[in-house]
N, C-alpha and C positions, 0 to 999 in steps of 0.2 A: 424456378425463379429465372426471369430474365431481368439481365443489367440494362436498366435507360438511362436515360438523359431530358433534362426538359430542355425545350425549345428559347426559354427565356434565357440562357445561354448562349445564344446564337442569333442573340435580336438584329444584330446589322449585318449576317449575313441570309443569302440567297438559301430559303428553306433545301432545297436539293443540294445542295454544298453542304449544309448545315447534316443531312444525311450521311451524306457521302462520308465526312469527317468521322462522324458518330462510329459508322460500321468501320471505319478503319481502325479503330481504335478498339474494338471488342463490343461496341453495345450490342444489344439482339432488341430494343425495343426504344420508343419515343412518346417522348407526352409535350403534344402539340396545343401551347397554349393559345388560344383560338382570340387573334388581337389582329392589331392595323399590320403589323409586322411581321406578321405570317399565316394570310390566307389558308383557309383548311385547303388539302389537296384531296382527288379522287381518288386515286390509290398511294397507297405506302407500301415500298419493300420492305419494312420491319416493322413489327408488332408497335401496335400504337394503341395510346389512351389519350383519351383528350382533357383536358387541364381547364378552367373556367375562371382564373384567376387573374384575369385583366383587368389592370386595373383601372382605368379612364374610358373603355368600352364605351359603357351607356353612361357617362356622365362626364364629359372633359374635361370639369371643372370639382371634381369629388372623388376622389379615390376608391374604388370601390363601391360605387353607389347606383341606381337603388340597390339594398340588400332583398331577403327575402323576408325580413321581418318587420321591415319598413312600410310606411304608409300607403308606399307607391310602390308594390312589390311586381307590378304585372311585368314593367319592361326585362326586368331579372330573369322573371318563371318563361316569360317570349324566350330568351337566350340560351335559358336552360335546354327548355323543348327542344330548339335548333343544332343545341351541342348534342342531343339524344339521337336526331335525325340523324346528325354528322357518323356517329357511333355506327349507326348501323348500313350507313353508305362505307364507310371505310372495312 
């Protein structure tokens, strides 16, 4: 088991600060939730997961929307995809 931290924690600060703080503190891992407020990075010093729980993402105006059991599920399954790409760039 590694200790993390999610990123939604750390929404107004600088993702490398937000790091930084993390490993001071003992975590070994991060779950970077992939929003306006903290761009995915290309590499990370500490084990990372990525997190899909943004909430105004794809809809500014809807919490959470589209889902994937919604009418309009494509723009979701697009974000999913790119969170998988993210995965295995990191």
């Amino acid at each position: 088991m590694r200790p993390g931290y999610n990123t939604n924690g750390f929404a107004h600060h600088r993702l490398e600060d937000a790091v930084e703080i993390l490993r001071e503190l003992g975590y070994e891992s991060i779950a970077l939730t992939v929003d306006y407020c903290h761009p995915p990075p290309t590499s990370m010093p500490m084990f990372c997961v990525i997190e899909t729980g943004a909430r105004f993402l794809l809809d500014p105006r809807r919490k959470h929307q589209p889902t994937l059991v919604g009418v309009d599920s494509g723009p979701r399954r697009a974000f999913l995809r790119e969170c998988i790409a993210l995965c295995s760039r990191l």
